[in-house]
LOVEX-656934 format. One line per 8 residues: number of its first residue (from 0); for each residue z, y, x of N, C-alpha, C. Coordinates in Angstrom, 2 decimals, always signed. Example, Ala and Ser with C-alpha at 12.3 -4.5 7.8 and 13.67 -1.06 7.14 Angstrom:
<sites>
0 = +7.80:-5.69:+13.19:+7.80:-4.50:+12.30:+7.80:-3.30:+13.20; +7.08:-2.25:+12.85:+7.14:-1.06:+13.67:+7.87:+0.03:+12.90
</sites>
This chain:
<sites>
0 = +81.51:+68.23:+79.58:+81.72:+69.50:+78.94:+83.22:+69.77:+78.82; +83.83:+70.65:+79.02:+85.08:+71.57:+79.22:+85.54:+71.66:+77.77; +86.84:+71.00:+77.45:+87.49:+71.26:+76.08:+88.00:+72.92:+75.80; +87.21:+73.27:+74.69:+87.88:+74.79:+74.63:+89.19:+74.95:+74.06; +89.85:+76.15:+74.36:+91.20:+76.58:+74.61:+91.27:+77.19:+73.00; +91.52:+76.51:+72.09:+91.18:+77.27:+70.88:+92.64:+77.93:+70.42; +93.47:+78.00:+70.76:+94.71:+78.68:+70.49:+95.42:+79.10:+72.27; +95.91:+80.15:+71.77:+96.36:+81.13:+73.05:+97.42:+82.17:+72.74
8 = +98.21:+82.31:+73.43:+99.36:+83.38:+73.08:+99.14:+84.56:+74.10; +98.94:+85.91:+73.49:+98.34:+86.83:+74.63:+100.10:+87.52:+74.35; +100.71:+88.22:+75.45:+101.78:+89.13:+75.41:+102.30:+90.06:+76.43; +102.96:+90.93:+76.54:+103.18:+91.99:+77.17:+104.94:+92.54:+76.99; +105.37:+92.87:+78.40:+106.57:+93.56:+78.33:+106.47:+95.14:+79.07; +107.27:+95.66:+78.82:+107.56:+96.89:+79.04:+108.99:+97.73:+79.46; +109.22:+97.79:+80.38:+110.70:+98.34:+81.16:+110.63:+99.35:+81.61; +111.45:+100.33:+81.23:+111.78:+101.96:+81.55:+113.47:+101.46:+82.11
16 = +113.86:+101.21:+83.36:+114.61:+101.11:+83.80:+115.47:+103.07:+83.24; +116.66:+103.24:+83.29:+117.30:+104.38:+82.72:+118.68:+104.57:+82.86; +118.79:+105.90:+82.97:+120.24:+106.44:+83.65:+120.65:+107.69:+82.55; +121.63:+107.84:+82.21:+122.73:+108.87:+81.81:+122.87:+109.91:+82.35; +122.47:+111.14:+81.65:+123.04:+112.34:+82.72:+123.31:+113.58:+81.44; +124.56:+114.44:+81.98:+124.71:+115.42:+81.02:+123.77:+116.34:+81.38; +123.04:+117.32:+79.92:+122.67:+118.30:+79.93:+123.48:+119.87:+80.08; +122.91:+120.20:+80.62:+123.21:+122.08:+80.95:+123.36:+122.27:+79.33
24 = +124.91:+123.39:+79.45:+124.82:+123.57:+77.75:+123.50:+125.02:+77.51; +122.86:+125.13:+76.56:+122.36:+126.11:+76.17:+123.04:+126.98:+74.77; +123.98:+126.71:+75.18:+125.09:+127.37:+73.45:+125.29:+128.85:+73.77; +125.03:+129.69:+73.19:+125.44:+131.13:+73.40:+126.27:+131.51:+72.10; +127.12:+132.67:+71.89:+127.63:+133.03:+71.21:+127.24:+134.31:+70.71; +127.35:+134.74:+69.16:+126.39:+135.74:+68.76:+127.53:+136.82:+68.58; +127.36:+137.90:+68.37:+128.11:+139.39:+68.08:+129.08:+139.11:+66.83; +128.53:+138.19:+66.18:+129.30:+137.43:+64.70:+130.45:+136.71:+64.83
32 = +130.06:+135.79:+66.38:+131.29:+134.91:+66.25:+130.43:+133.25:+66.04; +129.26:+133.65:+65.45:+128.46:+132.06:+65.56:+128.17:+131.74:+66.70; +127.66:+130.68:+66.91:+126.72:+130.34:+68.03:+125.69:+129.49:+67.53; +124.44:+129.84:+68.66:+123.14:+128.88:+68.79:+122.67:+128.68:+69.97; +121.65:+127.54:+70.19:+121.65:+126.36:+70.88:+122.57:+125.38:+70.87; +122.36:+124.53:+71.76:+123.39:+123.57:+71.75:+124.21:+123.19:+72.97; +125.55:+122.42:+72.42:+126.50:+122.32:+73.63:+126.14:+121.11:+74.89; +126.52:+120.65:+76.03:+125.98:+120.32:+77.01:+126.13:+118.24:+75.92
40 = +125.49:+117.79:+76.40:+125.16:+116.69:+75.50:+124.92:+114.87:+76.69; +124.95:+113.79:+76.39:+124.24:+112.82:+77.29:+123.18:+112.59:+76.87; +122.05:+112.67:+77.67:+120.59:+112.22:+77.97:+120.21:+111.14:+78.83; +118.95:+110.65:+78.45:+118.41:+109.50:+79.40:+117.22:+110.44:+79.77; +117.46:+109.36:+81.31:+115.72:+109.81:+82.09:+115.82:+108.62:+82.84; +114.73:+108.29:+83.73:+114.15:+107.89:+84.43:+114.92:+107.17:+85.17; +115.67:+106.38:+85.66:+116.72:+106.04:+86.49:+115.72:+106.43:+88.15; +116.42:+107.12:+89.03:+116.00:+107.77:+90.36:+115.66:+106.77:+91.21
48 = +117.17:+105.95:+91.18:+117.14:+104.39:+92.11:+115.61:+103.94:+92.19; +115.11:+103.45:+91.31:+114.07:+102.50:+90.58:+112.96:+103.39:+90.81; +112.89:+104.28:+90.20:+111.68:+105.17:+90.16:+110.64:+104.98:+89.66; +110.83:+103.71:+88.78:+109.25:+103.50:+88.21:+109.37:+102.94:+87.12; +108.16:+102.74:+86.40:+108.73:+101.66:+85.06:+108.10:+99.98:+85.16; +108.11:+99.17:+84.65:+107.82:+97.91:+84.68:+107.28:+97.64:+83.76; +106.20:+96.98:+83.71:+105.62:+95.96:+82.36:+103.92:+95.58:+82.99; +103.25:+94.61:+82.17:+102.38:+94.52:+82.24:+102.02:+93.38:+80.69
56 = +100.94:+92.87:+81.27:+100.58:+91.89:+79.73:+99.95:+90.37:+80.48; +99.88:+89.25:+80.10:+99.51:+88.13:+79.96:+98.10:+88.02:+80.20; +97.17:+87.87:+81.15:+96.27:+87.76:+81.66:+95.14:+86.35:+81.85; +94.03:+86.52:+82.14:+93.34:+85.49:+82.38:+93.42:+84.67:+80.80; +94.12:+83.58:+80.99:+93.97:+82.07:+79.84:+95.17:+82.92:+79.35; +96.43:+83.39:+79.53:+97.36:+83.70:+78.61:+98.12:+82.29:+79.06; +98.63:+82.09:+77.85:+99.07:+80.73:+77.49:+98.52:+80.30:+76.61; +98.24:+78.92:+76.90:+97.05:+78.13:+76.50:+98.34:+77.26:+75.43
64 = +97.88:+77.36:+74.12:+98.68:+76.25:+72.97:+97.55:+74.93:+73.18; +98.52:+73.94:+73.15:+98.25:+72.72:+72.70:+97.80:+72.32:+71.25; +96.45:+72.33:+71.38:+95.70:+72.33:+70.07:+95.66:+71.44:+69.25; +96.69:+70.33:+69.50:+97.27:+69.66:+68.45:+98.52:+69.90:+67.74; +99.00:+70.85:+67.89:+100.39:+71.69:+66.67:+99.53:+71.71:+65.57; +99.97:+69.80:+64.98:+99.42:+69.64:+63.53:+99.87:+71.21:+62.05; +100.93:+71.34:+62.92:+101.94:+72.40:+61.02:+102.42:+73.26:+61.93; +102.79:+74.15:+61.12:+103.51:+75.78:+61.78:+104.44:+75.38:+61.98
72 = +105.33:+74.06:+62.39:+106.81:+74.21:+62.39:+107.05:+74.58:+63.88; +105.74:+74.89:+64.50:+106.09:+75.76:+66.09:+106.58:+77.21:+65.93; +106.75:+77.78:+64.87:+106.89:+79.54:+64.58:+107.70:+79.54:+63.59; +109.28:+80.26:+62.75:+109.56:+80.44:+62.15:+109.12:+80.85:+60.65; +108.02:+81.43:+60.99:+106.87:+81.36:+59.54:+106.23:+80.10:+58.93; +106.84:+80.57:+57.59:+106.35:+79.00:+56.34:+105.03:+79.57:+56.17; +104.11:+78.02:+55.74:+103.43:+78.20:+54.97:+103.67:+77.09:+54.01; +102.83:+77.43:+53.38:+103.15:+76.60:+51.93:+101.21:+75.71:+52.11
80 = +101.44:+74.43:+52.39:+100.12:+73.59:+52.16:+99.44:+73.76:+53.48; +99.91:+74.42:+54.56:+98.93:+74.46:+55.60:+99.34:+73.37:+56.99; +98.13:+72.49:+56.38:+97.94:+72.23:+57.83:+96.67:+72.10:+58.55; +96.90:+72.85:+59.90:+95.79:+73.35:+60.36:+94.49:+72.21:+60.84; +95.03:+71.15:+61.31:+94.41:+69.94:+62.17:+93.42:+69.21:+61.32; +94.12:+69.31:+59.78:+93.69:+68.34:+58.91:+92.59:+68.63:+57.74; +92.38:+70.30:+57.99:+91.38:+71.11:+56.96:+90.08:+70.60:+57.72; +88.66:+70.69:+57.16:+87.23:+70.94:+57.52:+86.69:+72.09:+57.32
88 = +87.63:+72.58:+56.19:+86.76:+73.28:+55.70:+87.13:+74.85:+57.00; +86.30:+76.11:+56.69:+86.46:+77.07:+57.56:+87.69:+77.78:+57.46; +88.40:+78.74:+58.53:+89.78:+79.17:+58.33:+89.60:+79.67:+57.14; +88.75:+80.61:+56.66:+89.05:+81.64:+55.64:+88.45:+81.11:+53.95; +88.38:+79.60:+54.34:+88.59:+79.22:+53.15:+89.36:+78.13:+52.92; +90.23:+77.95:+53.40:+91.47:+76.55:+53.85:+92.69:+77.87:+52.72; +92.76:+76.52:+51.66:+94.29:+77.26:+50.67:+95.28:+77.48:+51.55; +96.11:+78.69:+52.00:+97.25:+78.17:+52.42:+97.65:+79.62:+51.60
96 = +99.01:+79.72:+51.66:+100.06:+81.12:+51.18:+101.23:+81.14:+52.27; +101.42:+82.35:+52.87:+102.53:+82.22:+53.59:+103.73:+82.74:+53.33; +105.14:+82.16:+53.23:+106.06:+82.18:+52.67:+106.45:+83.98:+52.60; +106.84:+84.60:+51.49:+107.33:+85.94:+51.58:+108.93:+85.98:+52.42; +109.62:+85.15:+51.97:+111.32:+85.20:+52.83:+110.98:+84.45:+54.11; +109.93:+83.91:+54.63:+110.13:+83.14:+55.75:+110.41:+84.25:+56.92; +110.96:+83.20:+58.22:+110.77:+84.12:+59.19:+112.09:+83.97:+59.84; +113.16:+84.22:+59.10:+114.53:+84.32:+59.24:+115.22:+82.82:+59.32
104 = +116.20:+82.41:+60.56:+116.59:+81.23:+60.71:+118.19:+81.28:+60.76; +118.61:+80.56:+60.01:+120.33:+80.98:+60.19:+120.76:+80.00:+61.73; +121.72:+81.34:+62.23:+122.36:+80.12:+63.59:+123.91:+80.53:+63.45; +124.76:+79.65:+63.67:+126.02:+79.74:+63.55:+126.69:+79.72:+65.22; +127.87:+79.30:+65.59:+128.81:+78.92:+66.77:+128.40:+78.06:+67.49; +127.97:+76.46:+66.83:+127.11:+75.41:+66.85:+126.43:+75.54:+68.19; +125.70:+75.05:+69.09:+124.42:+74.88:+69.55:+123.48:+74.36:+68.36; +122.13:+74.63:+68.41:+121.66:+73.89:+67.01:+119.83:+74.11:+68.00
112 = +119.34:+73.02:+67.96:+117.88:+72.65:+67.92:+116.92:+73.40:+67.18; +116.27:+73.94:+67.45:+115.24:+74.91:+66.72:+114.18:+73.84:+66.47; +113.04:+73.50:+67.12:+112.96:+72.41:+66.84:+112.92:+71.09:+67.24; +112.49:+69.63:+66.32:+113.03:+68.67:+67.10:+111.54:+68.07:+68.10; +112.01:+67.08:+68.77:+111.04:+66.66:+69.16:+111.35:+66.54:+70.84; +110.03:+65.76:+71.86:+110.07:+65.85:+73.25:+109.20:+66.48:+73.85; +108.71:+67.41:+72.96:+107.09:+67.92:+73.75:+107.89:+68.84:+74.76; +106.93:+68.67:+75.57:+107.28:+70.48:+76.73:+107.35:+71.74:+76.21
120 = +107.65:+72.60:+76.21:+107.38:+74.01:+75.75:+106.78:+74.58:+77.17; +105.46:+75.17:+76.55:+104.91:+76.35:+77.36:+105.36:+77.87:+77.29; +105.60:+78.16:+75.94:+106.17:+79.38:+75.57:+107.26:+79.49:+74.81; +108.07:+80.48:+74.92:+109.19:+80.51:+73.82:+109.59:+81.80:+73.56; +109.51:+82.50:+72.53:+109.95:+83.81:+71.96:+110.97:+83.53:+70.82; +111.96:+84.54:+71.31:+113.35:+84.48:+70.17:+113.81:+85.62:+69.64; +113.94:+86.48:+68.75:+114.23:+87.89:+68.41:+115.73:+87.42:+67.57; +116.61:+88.33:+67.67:+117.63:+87.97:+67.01:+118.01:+89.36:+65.85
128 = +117.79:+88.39:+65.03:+117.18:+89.54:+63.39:+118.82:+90.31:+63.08; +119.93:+89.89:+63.89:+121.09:+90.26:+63.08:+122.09:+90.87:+64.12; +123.53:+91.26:+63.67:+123.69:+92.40:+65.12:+125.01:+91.49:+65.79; +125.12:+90.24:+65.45:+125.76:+89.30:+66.18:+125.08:+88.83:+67.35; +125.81:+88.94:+68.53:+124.72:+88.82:+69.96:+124.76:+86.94:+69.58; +123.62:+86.33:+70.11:+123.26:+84.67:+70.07:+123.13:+84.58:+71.56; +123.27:+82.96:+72.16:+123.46:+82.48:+73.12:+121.94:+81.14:+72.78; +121.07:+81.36:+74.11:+120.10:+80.94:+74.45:+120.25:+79.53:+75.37
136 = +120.06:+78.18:+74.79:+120.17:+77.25:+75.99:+119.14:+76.77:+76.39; +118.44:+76.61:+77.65:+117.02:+76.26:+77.49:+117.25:+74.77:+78.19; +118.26:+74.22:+78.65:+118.35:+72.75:+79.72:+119.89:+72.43:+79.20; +119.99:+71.16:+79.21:+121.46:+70.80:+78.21:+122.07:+71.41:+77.76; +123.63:+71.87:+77.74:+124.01:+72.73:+76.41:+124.44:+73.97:+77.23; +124.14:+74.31:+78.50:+124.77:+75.61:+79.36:+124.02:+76.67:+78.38; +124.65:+77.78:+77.94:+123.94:+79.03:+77.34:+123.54:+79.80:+78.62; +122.22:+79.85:+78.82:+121.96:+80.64:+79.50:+121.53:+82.42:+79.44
144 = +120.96:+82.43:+78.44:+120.73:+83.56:+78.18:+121.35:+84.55:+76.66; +122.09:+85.47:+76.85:+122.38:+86.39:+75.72:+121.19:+87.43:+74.91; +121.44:+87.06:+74.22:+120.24:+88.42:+73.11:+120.96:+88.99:+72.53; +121.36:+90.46:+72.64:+122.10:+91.07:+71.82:+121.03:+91.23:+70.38; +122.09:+91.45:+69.31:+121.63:+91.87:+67.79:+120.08:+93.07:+68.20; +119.21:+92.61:+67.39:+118.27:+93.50:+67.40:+117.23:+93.05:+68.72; +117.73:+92.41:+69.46:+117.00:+92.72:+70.77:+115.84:+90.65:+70.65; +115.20:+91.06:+71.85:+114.25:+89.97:+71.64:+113.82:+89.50:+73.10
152 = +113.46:+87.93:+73.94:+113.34:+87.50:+75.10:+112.28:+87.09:+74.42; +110.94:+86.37:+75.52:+110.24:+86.21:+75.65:+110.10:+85.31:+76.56; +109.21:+83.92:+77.02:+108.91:+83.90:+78.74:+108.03:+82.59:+78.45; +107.04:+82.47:+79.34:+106.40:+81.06:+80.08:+107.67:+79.92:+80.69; +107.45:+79.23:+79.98:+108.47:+77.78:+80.32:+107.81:+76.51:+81.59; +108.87:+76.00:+81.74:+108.04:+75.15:+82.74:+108.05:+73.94:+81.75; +106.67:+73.25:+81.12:+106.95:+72.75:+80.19:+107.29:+70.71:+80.54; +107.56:+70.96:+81.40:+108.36:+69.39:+82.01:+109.45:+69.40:+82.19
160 = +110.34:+70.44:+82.43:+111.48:+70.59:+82.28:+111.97:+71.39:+80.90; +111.42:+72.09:+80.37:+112.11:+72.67:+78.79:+111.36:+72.12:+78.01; +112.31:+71.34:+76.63:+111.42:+70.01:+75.60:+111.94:+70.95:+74.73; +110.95:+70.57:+73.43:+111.62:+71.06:+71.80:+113.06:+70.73:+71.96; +113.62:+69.73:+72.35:+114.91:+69.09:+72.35:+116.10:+69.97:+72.67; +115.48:+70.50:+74.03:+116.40:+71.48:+74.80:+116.42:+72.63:+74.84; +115.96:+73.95:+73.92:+115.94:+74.97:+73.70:+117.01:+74.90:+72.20; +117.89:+75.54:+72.70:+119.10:+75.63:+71.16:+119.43:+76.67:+71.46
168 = +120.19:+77.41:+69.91:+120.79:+78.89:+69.67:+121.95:+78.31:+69.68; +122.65:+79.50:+69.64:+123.76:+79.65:+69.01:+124.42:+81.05:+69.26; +125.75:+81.67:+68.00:+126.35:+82.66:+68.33:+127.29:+82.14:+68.98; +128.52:+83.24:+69.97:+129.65:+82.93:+70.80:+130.35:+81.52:+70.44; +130.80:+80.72:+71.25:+131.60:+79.23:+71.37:+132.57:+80.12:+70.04; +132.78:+79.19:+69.58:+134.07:+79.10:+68.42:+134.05:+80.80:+67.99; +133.18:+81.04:+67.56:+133.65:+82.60:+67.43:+133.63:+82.90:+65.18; +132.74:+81.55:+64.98:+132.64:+81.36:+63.47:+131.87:+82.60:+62.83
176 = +131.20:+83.34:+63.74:+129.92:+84.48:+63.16:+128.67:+83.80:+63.09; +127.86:+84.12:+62.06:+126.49:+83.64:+62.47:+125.67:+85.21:+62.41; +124.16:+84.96:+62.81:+123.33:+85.94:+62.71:+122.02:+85.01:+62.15; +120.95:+85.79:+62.14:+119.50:+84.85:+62.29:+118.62:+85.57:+63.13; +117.38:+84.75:+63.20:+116.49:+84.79:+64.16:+115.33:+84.47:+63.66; +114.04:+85.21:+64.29:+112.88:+84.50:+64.43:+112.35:+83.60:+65.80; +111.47:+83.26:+65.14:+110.45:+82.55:+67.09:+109.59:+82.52:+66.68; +109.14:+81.52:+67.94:+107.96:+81.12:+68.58:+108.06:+80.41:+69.24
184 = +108.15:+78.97:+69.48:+108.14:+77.98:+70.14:+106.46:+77.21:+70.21; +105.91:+77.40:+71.42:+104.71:+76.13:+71.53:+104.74:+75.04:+72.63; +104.10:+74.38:+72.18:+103.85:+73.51:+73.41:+102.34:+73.45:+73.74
</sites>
């Protein structure tokens, strides 16, 4: 008999590739000396190049979690008393409370370990809660990827080559700003 897949991460992106273009003014001037409409302005559309938009969503199995993530310390969200592996009783009657301030992770200049450990990562989501851009390392300490403030990456890992170990934040080398962040780290 086939072990079921009891945890799964379903997700989806979405890209409107986009270009800059001034508008035609519509401003006229009245017998008064006012004017209405408005003056010629920058707009987005469609970028022409591209011509299309991009996205889709996570299909079939998704990503399949490893159904032994004894405690939430795979997700930036606390709970208080939960652990999932070790209840009998049914979800919706297992005590847990989930933290009201959780969520938010401070990262400084540092490289710094999100979390510890050697498991593989299958998935990894990072949103960066603050408007200091952070630096993404997913394989020794090279930053590979930038997240500006506000903005958020996503992706399927190859989980033999990216460990809890080797996924670290950080803001700019020596720059002494921090921001915070949420995730999602599984294996």
């Amino acid at each position: 008999m086939a072990t079921p897949n009891d945890r799964r991460i379903v997700y989806g992106t979405y890209v409107v590739p986009q270009i800059a273009y001034n508008t035609t003014s519509t401003e006229v001037t009245r017998e008064e000396g006012s004017t209405a409409g408005r003056a010629s302005y920058e707009d987005w559309k469609l970028d022409t190049t591209v011509a299309k938009r991009f996205g889709g969503k996570s299909s079939g199995d998704h990503v399949q979690v490893t159904h032994d993530q004894a405690s939430d310390l795979w997700t930036s969200m606390v709970s208080i008393h939960q652990e999932w592996d070790t209840f009998d009783e049914a979800w919706n009657l297992t005590p847990a409370v989930w933290g009201e301030d959780s969520g938010e992770v401070a990262v400084s200049d540092s490289l710094s370990t999100i979390r510890s450990g050697s498991d593989g990562i299958k998935f990894l989501y990072i949103k960066n809660l603050g408007t200091v851009q952070c630096e993404l390392a997913l394989e020794n300490d090279e930053r590979d990827i930038l997240i500006p403030g506000g903005a958020a990456v996503s992706m399927r890992t190859n989980s033999s080559s990216v460990t809890s170990a080797t996924v670290k934040v950080a803001t700019a080398a020596s720059s002494s700003t921090t921001t915070t962040i949420e995730y999602v780290i599984a294996k």
